[in-house]
C-alpha positions in Angstrom: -7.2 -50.3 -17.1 -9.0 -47.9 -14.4 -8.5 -48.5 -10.7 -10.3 -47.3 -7.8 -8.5 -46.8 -4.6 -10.8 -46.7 -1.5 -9.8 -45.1 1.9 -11.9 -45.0 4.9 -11.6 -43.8 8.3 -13.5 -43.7 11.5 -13.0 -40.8 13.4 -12.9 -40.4 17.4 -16.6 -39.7 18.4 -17.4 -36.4 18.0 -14.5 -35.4 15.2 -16.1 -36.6 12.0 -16.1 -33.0 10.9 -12.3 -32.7 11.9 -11.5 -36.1 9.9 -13.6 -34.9 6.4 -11.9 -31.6 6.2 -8.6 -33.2 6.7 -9.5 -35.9 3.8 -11.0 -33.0 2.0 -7.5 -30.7 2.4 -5.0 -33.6 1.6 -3.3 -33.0 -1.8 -2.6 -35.7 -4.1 1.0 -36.2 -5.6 -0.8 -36.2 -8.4 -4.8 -35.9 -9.7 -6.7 -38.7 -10.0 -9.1 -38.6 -12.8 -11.8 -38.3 -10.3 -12.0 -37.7 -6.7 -15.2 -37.7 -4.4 -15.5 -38.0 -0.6 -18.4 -39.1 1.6 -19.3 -39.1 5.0 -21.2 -42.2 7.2 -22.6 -42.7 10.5 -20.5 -43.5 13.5 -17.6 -40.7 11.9 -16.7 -42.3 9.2 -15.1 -40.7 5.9 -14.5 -42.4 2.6 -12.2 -41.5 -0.2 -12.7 -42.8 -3.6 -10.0 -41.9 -6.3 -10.3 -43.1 -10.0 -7.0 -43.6 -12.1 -5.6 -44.9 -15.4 -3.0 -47.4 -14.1 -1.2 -50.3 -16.1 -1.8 -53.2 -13.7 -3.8 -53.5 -10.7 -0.9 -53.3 -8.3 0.5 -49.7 -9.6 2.1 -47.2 -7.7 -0.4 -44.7 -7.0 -0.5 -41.7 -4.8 -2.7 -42.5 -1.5 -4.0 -40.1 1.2 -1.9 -40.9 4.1 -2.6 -41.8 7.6 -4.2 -39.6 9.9 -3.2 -38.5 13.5 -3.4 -41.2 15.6 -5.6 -39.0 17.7 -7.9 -38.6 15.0 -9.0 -41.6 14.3 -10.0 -44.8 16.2 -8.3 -47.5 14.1 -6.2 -47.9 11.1 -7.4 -46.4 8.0 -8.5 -48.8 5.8 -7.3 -49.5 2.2 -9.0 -51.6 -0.8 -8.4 -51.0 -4.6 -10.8 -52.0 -7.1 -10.7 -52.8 -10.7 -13.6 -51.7 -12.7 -15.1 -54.5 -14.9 -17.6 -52.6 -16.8 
């Protein structure tokens, strides 16, 4: 089964470049089988990370939070399964 784990952050006004060279620098426990990271208006960053798991709910290595000063809310989290 593949999963997809999406992280997204919004960064404090102004420190969207801060927040995607943090995202960019965190290292994985382990590689994902791909990794890409974007960037969206009003500071937002986006991780997505592509694995070979054996159920949906697998323990997989996640970015972690960043400095609370960094970022204007909790980072969101979704994981996806892909269908096709």
């Amino acid at each position: 089964m593949r999963v997809t784990l999406m992280w997204e952050a919004r960064a404090v006004q102004g420190r969207g470049a801060e927040l995607l060279e943090w995202a960019r620098a965190r290292v994985l426990a382990r590689e994902p089988l791909r990794r890409e990271v974007f960037r969206a208006p009003q500071d937002r960053v986006l991780v997505l990370t592509w694995w070979e798991a054996d159920a949906f709910d697998a323990e997989l290595p996640e970015l972690p939070e960043p400095d609370a000063e960094l970022i204007t809310r909790p980072v969101h989290r979704w994981r996806f399964e892909s269908v096709e």
